[in-house]
N, C-alpha and C positions, 0 to 999 in steps of 0.2 A: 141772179147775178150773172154776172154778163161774165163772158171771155175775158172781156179787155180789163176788168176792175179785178178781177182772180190774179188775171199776170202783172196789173199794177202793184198787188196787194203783195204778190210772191214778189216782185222787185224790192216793194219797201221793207220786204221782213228780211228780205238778204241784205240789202243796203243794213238794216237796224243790226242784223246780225252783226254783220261783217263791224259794226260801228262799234258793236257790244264785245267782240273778241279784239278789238283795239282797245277801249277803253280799260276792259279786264288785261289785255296786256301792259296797258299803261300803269294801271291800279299795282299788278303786283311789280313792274318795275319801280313805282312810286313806294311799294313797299318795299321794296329790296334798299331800297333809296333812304328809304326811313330809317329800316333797320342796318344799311351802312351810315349815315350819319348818326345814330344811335349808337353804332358799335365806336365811329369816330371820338363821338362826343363824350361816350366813356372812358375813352383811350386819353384822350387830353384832358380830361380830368383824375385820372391813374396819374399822367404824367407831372399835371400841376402837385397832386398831392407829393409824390415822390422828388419832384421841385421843393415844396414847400416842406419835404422832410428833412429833403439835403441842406437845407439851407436852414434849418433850426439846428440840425446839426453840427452846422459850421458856425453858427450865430455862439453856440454853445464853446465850441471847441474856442472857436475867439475868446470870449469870457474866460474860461478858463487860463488860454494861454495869456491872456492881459492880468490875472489875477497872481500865475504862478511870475508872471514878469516882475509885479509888485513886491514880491515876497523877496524875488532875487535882488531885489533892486534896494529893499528893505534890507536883508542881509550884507549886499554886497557895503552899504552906507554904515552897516553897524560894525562890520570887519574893517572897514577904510578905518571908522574911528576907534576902534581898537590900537587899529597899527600903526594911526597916527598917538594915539596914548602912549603904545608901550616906546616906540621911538621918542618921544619926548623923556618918556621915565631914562631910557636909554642913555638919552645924551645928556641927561642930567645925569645919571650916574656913574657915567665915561668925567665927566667934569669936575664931579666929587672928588672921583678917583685921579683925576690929573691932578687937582691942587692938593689931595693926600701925598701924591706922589709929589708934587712940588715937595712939603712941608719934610717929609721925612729925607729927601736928598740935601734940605738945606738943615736939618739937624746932624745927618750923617756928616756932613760938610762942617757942622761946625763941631759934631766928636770930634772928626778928623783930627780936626785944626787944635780941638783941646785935647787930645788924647797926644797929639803930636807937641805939645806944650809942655802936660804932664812928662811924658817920654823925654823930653831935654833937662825938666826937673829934676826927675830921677836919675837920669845920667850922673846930671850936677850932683846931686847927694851923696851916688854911689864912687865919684871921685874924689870928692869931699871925704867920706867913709873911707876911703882907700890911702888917700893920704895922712888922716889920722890913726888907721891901724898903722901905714909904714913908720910913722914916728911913733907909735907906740911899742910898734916891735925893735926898734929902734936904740928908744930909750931902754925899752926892757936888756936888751942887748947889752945895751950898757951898763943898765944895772947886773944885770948877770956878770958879767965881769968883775965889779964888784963883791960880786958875791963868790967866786970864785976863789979867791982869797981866803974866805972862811968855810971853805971846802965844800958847795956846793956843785952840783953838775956843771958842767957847759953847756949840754948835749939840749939842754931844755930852752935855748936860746934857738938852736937850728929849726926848730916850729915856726918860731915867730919869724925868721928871715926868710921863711920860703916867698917865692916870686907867690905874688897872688891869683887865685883861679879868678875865672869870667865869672861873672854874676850870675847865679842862679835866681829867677825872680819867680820870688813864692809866694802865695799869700800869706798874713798875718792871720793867725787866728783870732778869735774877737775874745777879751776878754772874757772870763766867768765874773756874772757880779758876785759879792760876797754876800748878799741876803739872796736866797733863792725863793720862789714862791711855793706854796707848797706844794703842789706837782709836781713838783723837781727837787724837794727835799725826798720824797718818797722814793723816787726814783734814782737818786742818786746816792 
């Protein structure tokens, strides 16, 4: 073998070298490469999951807060119609009570008016009464005088001429009947 093919030969093994410490540098850049889009490709799928947790999450919390809206909103419709109920009971029973109240100021109104009737009755009677005891004491008077002659008192006439007091108004007791029942025969 010649000279010239030994240092062709030593060229081509350093050229191949030199080509083989490129492509091994290229190799493990291309692995480093792998292994950062690897490490990449994990990362944005860490991220998509932690995406797709927050977001079921949220999906959830929605539902919920749409479900608890319902309930409020269910509640809130059943308490309106409550308070539109008792308000009606309300003003139905303000309304009762207005024309009760009518009913008893126009009865009171017309006690009044007969109680104030009775009341001039009774005046009437008790002047009536009054002018029949003054003639009865009157007459008795008279007749006392009369009698006076056959030696009775005088003095028994000055009762009857006294001025008359004010009317005392008492009530009447109510009769006792004369058959009593038997619980009241026992008892009395």
């Amino acid at each position: 073998m010649d000279q010239a093919e030994i240092k062709e030969l030593r060229a081509k093994l350093r050229v191949s070298e030199n080509e083989r410490g490129h492509l091994a540098l290229k190799f493990e850049e291309s692995g480093d490469a792998k292994k950062s889009l690897a490490a990449l490709e994990a990362k944005r799928k860490e991220e998509l999951r932690e995406q797709d947790r927050r977001i079921a999450e949220l999906e959830k919390s929605v539902t919920n807060e749409q479900r608890r809206n319902e309930v409020l909103e269910g509640k809130l419709l059943e308490s309106k119609g409550k308070a539109q109920q008792e308000l009606y009971e309300t003003r139905k029973m303000v309304s009762t009570l207005q024309n009760k109240v009518a009913v008893a100021e126009d009865v009171a109104a017309s006690a009044r008016t007969g109680a104030g009737q009775r009341g001039e009755e009774l005046i009437a009677q008790l002047h009536a009464a009054r002018a029949m005891v003054q003639q009865v004491a009157e007459e008795y008077g008279r007749l006392a005088g009369y009698g006076d002659r056959s030696g009775r008192s005088v003095r028994s006439c000055y009762y009857f001429l006294a001025a008359p007091r004010l009317p005392v108004c008492r009530p009447v007791p109510r009769p006792r009947p004369i058959f009593l029942a038997k619980a009241e025969r026992c008892s009395a």
